[in-house]
FIVOKE-494168 format. One record per atom (N, C-alpha, C): atom name; x, y, z; residue in one letter; residue number from 1. Coordinates in Angstrom, 1 decimal. Layout:
N
[rodren CA,[X,Y,Z],A,NUM]
...
END
This chain:
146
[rodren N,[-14.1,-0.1,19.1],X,1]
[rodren CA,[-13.9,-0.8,17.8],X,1]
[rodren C,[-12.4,-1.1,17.8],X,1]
[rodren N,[-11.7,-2.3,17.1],X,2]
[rodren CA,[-10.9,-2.7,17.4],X,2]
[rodren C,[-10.1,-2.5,16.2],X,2]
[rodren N,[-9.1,-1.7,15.8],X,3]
[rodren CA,[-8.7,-1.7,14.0],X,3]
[rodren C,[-7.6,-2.8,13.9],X,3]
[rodren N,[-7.2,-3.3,12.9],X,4]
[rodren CA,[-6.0,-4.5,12.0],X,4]
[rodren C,[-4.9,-3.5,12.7],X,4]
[rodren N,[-3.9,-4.1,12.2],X,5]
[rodren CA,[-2.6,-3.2,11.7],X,5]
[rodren C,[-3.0,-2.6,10.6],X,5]
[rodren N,[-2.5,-1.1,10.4],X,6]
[rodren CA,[-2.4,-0.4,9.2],X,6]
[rodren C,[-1.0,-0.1,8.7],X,6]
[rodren N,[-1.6,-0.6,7.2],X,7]
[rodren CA,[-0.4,-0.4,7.0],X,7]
[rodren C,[-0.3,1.0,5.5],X,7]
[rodren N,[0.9,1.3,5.5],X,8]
[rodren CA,[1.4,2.7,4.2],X,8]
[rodren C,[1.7,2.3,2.6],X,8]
[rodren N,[1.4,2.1,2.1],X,9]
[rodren CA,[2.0,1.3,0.5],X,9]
[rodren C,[2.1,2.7,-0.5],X,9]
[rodren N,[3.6,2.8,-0.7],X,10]
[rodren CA,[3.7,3.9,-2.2],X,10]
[rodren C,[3.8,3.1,-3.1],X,10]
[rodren N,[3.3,3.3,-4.0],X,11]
[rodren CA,[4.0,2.3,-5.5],X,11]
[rodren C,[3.6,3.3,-6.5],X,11]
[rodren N,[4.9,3.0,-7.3],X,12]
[rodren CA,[5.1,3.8,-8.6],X,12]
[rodren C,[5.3,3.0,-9.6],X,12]
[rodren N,[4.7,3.6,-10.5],X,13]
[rodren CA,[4.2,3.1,-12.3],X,13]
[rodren C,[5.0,3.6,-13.5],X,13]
[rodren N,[5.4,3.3,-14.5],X,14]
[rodren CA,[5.6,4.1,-15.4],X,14]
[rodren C,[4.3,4.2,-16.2],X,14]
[rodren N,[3.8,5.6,-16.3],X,15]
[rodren CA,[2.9,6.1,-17.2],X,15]
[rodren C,[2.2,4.8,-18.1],X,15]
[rodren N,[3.3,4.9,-19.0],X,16]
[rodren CA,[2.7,3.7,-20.4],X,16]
[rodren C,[2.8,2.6,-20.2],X,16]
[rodren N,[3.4,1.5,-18.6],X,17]
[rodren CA,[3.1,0.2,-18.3],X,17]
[rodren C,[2.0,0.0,-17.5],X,17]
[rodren N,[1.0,0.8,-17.3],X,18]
[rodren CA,[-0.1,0.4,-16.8],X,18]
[rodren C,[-0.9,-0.5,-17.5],X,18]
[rodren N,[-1.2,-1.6,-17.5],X,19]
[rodren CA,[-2.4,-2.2,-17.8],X,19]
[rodren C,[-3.8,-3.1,-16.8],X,19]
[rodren N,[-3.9,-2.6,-15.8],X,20]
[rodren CA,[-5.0,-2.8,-15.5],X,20]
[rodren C,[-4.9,-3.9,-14.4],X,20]
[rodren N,[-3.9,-4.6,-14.3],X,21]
[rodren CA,[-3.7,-5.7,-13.2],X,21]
[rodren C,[-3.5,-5.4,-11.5],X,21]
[rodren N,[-3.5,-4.5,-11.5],X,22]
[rodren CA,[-3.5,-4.1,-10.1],X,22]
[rodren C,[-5.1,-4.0,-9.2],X,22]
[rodren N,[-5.6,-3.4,-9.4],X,23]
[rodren CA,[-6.7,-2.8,-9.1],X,23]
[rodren C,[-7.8,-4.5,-8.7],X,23]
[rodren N,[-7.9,-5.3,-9.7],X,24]
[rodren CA,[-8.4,-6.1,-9.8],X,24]
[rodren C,[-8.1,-7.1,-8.7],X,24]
[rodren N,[-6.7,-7.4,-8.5],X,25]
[rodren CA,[-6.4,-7.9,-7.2],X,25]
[rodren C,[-6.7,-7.2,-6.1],X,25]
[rodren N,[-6.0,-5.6,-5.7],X,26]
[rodren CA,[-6.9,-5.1,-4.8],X,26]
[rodren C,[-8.6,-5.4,-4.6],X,26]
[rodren N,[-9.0,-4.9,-5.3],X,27]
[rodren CA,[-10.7,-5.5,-5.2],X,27]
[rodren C,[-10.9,-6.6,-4.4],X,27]
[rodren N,[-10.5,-7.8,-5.3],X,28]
[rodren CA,[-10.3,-9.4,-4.5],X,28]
[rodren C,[-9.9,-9.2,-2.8],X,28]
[rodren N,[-9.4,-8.5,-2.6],X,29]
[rodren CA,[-8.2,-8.4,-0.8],X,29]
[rodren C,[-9.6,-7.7,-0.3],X,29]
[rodren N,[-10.3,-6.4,-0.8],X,30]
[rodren CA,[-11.6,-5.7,-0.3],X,30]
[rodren C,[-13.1,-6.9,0.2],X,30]
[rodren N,[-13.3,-7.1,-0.9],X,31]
[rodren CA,[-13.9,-8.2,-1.3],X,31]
[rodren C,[-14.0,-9.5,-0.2],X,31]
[rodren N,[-13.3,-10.0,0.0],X,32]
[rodren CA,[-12.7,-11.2,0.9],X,32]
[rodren C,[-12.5,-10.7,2.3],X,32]
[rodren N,[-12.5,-9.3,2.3],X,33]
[rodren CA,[-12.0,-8.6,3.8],X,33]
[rodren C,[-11.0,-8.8,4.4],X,33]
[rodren N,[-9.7,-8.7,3.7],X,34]
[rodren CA,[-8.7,-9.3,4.2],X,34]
[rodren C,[-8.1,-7.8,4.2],X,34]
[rodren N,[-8.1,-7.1,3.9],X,35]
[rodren CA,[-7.8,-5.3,4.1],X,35]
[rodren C,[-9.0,-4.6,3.7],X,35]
[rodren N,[-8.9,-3.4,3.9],X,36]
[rodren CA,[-10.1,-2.4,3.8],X,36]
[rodren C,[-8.6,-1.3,3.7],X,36]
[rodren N,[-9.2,-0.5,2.1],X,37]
[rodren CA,[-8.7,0.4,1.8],X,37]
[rodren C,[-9.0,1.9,2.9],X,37]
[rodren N,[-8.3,2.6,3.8],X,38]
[rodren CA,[-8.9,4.1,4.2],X,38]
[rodren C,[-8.4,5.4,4.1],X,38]
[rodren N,[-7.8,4.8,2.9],X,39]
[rodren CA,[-7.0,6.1,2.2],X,39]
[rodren C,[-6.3,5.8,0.8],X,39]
[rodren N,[-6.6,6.8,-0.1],X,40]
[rodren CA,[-5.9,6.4,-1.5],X,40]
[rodren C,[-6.1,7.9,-2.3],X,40]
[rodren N,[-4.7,7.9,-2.4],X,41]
[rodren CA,[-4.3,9.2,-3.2],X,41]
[rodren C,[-3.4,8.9,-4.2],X,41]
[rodren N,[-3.4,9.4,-5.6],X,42]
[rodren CA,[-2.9,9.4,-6.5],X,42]
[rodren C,[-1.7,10.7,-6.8],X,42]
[rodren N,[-0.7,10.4,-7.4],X,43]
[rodren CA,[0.5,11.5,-7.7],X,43]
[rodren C,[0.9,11.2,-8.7],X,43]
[rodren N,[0.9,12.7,-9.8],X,44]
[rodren CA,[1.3,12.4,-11.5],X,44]
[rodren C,[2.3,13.1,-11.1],X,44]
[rodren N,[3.4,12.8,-11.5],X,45]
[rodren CA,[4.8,13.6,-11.4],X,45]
[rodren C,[5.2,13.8,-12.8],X,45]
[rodren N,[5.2,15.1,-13.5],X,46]
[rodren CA,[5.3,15.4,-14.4],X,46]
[rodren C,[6.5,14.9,-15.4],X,46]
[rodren N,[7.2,15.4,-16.4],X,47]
[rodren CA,[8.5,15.4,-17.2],X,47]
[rodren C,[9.2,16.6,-16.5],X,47]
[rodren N,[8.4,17.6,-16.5],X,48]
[rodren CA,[9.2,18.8,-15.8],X,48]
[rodren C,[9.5,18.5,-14.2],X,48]
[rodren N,[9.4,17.7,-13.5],X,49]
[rodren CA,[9.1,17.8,-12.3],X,49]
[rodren C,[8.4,18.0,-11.5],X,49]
[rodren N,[7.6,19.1,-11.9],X,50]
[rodren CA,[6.5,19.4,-10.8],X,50]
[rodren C,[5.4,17.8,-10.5],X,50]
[rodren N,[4.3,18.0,-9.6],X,51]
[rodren CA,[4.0,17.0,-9.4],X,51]
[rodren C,[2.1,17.8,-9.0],X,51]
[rodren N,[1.1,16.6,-9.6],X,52]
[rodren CA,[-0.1,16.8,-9.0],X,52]
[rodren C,[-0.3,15.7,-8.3],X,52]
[rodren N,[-1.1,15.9,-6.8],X,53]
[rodren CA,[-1.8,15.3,-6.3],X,53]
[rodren C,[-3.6,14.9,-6.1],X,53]
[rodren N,[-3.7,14.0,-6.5],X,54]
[rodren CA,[-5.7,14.1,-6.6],X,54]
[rodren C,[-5.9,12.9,-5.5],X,54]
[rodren N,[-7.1,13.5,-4.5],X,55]
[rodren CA,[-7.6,12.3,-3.8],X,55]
[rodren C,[-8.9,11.5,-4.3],X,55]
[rodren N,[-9.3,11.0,-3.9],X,56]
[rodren CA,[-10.4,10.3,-4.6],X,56]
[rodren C,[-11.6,11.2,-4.7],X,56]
[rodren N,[-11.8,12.0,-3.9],X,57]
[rodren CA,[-12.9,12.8,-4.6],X,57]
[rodren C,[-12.8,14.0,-5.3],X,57]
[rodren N,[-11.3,13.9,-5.8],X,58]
[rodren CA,[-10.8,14.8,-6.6],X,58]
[rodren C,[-10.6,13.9,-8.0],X,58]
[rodren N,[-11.0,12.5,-8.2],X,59]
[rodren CA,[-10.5,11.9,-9.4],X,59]
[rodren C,[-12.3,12.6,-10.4],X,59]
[rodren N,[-11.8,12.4,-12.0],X,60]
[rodren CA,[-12.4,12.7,-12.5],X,60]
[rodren C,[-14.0,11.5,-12.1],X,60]
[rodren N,[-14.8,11.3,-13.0],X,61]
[rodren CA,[-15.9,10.9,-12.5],X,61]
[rodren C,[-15.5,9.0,-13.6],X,61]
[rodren N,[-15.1,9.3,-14.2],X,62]
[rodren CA,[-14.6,7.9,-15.2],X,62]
[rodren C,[-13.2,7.2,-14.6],X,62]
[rodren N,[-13.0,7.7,-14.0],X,63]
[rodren CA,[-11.5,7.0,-12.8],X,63]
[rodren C,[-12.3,6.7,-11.7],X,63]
[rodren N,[-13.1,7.5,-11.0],X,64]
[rodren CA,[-13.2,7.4,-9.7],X,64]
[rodren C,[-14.1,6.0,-10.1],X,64]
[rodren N,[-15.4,6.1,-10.8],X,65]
[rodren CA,[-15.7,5.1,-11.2],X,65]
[rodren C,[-14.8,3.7,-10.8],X,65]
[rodren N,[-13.6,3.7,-11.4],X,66]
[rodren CA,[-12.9,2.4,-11.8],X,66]
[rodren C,[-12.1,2.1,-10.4],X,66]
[rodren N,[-12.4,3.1,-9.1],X,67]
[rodren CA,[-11.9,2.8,-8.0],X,67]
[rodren C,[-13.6,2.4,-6.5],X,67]
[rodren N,[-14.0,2.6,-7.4],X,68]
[rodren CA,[-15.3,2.6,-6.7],X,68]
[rodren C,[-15.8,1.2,-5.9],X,68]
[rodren N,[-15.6,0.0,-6.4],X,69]
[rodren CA,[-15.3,-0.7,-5.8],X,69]
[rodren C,[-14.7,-1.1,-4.4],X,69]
[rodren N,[-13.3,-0.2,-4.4],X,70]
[rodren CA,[-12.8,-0.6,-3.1],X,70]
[rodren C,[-13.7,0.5,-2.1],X,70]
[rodren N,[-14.7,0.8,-2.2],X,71]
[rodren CA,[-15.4,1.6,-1.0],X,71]
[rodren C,[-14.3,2.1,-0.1],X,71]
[rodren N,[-13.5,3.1,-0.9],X,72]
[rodren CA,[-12.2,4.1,0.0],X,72]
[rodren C,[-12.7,4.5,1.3],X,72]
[rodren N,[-12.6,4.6,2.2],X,73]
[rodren CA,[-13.3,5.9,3.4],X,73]
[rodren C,[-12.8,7.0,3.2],X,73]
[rodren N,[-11.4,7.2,2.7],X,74]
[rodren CA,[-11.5,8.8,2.8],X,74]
[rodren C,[-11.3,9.1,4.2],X,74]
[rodren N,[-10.4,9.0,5.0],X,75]
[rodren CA,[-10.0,9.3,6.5],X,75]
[rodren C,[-9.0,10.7,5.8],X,75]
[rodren N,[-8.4,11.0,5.3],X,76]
[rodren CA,[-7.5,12.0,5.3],X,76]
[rodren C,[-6.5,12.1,6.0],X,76]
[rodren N,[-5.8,10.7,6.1],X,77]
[rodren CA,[-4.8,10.7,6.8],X,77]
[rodren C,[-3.4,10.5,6.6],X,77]
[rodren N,[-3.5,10.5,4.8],X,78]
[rodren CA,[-2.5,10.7,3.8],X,78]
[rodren C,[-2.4,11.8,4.0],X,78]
[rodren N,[-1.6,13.2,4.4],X,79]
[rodren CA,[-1.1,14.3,4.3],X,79]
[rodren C,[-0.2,14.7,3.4],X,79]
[rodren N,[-0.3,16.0,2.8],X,80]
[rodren CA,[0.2,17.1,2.2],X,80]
[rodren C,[1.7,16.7,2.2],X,80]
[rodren N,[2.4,16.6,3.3],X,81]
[rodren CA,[4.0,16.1,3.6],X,81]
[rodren C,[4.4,15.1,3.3],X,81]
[rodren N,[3.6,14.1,3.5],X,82]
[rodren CA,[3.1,12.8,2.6],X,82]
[rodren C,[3.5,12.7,1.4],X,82]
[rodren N,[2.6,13.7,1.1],X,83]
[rodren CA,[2.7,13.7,-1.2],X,83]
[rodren C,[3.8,14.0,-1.3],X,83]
[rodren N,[4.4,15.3,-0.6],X,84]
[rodren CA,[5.7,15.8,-0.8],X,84]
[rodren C,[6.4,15.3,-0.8],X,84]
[rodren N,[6.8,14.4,0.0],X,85]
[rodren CA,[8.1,13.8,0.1],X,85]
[rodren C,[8.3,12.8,-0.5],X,85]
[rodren N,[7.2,12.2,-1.0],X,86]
[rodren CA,[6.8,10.6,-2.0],X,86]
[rodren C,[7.1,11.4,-3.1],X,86]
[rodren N,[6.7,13.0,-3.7],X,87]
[rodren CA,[7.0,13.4,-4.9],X,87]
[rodren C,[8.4,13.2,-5.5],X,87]
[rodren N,[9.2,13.8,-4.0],X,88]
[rodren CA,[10.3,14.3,-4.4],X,88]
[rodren C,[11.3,12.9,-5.0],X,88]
[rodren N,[11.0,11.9,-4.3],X,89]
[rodren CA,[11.5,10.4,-4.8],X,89]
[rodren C,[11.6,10.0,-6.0],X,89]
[rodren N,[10.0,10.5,-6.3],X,90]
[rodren CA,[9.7,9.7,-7.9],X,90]
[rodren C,[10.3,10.1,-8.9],X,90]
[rodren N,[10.5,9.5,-10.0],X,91]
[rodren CA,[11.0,9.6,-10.8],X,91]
[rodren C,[10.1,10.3,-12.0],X,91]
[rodren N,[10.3,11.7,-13.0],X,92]
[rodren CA,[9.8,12.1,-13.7],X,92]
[rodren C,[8.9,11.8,-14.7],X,92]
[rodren N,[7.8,11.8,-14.7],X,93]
[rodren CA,[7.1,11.1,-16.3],X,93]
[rodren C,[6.5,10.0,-15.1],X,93]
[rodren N,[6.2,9.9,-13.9],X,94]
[rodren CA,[5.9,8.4,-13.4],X,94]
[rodren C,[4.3,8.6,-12.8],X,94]
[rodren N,[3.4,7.8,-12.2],X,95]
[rodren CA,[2.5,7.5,-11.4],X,95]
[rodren C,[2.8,7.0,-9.9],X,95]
[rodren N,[1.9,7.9,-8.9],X,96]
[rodren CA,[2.0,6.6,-8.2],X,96]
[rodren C,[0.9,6.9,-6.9],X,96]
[rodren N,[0.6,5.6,-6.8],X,97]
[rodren CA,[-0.6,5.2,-6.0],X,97]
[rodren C,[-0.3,5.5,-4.5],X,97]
[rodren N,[-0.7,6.0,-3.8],X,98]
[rodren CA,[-0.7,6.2,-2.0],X,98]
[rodren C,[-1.9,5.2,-1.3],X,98]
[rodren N,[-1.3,4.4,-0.4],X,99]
[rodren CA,[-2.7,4.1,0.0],X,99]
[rodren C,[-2.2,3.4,1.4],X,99]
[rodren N,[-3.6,3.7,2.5],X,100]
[rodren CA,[-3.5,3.1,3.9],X,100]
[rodren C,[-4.4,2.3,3.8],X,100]
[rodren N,[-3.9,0.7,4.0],X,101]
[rodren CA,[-5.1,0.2,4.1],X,101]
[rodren C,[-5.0,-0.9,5.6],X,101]
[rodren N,[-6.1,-0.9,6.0],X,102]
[rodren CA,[-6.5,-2.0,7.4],X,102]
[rodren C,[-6.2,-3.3,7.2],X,102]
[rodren N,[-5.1,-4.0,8.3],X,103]
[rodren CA,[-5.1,-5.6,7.7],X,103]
[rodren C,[-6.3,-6.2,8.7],X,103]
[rodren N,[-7.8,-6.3,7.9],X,104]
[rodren CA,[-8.7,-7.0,8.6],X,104]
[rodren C,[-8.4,-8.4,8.9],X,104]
[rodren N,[-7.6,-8.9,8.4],X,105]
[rodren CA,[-7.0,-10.3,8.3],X,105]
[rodren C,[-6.9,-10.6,9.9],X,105]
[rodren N,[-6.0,-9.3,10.4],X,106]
[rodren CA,[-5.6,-9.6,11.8],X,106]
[rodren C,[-6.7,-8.8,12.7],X,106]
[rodren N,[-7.7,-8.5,12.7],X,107]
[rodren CA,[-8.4,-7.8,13.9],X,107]
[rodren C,[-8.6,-9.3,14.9],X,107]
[rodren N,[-9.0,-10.3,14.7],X,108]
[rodren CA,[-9.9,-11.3,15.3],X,108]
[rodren C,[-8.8,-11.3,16.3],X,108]
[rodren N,[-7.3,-11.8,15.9],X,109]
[rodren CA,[-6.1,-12.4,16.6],X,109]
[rodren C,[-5.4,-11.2,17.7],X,109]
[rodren N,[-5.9,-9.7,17.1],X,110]
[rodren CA,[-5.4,-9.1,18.3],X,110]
[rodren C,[-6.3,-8.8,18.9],X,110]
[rodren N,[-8.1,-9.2,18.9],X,111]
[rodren CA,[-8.7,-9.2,19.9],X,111]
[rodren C,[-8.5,-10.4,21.4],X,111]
[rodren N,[-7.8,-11.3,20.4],X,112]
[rodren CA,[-7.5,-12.1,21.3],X,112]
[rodren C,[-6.3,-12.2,22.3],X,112]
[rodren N,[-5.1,-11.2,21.5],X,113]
[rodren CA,[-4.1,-11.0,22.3],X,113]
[rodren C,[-4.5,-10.1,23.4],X,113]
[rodren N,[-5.1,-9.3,23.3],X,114]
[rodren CA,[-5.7,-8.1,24.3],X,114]
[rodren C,[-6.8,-9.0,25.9],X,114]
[rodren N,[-7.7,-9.9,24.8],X,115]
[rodren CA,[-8.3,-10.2,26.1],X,115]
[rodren C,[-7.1,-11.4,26.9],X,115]
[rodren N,[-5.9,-11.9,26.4],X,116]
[rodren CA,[-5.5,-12.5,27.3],X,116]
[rodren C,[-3.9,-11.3,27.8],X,116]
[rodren N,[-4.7,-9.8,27.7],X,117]
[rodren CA,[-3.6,-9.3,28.6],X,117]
[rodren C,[-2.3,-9.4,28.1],X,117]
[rodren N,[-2.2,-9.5,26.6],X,118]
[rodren CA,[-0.8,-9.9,25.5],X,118]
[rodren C,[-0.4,-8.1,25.4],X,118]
[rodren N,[0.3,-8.1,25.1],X,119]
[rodren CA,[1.0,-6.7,24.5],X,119]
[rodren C,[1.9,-6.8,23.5],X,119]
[rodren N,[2.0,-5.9,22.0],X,120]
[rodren CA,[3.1,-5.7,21.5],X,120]
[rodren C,[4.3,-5.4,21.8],X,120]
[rodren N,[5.3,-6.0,21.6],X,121]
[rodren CA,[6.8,-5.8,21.8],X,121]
[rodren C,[7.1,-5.3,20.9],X,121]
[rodren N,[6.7,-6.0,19.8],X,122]
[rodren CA,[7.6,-5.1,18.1],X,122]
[rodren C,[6.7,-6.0,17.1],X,122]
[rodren N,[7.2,-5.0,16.4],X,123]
[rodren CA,[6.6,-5.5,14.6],X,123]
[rodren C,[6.8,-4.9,13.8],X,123]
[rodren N,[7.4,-5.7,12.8],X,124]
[rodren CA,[7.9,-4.9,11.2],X,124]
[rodren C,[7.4,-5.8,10.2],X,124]
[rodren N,[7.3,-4.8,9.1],X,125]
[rodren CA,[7.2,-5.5,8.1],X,125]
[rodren C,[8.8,-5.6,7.3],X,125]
[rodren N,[8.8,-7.0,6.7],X,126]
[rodren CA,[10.2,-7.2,6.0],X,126]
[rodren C,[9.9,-6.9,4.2],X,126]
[rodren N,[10.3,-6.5,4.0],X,127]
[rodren CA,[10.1,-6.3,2.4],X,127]
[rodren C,[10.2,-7.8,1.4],X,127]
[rodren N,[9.7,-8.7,0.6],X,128]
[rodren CA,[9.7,-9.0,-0.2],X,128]
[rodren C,[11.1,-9.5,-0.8],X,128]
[rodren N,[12.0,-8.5,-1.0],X,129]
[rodren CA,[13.0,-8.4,-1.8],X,129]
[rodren C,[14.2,-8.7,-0.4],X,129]
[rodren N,[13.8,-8.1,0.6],X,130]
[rodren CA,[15.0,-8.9,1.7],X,130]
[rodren C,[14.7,-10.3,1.9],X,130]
[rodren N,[13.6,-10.7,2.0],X,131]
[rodren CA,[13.3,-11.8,2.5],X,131]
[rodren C,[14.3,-13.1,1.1],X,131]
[rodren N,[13.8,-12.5,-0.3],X,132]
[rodren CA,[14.2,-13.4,-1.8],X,132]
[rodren C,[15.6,-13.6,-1.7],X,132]
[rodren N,[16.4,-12.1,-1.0],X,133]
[rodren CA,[17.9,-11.7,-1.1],X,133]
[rodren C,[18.3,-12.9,0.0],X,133]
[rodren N,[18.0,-13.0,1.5],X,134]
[rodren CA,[18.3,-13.7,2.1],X,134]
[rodren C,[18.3,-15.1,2.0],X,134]
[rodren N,[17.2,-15.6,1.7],X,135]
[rodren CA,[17.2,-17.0,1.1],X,135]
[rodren C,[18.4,-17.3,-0.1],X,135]
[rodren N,[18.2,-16.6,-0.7],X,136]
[rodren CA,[19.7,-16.7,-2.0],X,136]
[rodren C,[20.6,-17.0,-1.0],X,136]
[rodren N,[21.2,-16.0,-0.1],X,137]
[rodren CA,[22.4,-16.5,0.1],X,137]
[rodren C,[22.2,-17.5,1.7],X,137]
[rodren N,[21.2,-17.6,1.8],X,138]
[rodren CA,[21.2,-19.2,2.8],X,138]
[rodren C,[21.2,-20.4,1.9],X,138]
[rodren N,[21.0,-20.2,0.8],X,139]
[rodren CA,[21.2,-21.3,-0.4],X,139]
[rodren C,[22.2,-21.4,-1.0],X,139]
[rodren N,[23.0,-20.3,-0.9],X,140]
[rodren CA,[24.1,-20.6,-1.6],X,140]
[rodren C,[25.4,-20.9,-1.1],X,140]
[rodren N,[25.5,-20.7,0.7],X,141]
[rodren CA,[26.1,-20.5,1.8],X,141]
[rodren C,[25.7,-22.6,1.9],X,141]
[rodren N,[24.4,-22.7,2.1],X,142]
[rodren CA,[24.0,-23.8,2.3],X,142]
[rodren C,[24.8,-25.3,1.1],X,142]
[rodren N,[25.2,-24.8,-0.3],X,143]
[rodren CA,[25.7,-25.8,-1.3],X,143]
[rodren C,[26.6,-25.6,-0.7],X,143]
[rodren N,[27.5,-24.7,-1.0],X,144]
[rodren CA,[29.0,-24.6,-0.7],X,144]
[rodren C,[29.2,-25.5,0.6],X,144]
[rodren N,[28.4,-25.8,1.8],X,145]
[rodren CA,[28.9,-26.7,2.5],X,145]
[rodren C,[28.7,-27.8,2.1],X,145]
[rodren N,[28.0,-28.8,1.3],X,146]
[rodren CA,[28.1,-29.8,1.0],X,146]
[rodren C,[29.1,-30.4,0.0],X,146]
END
């Protein structure tokens, strides 16, 4: 069997801005098969600092519920040092989501690199926020010569 790229996504919440918009687009990406969730763990990081970790078959039965959709697998491949060190980051009073998910998007294109004998050389992901920062100043680099 042939897996996507997988990729790692932390993201953190504040507690009381949650309303519900997340989840529902993930769904959509499951749905469409454009990723497959195979891992999802949740971290409450207290006021005091300490921090819990729950995996999905640790969520209560009215949460898991509301994740049940993305048909998790549950690989366990989020680890313990994982949480740890995502804890130690966050910020007090916060949420935050762990999750590996498969880019099914790409399985088809690296079956195809393989059968024509292609190899990876490199690959990154660029963040969002470099990509917005960079453009700014190719635009702004770009007036000033005119």
């Amino acid at each position: 069997m042939t897996y996507g790229p997988i990729d790692f996504l932390a993201l953190a919440f504040q507690t009381d801005q949650l309303k519900g918009e997340i989840l529902p687009e993930l769904v959509n990406l499951v749905k469409n098969k454009v990723v497959r969730v195979i891992d999802l763990v949740i971290i409450q990081k207290y006021e005091d600092g300490h921090h819990e970790a729950m995996e999905m078959q640790q969520l209560a039965p009215d949460l898991l519920a509301l994740f049940d959709p993305l048909d998790v697998e549950i690989t366990g491949l989020i680890q313990a040092e994982d949480i740890d060190n995502l804890a130690a980051v966050m910020e007090n009073g916060t949420n935050a989501a762990l999750l590996l998910f498969e880019n099914l998007w790409a399985v088809k294109f690296k079956e195809a690199v393989l059968r024509a004998n292609g190899r990876l050389l490199a690959q990154e992901r660029i963040p969002f926020e470099v990509v917005d920062e960079a453009l700014e100043i190719f635009a702004k680099a770009e007036s000033l010569q005119v």
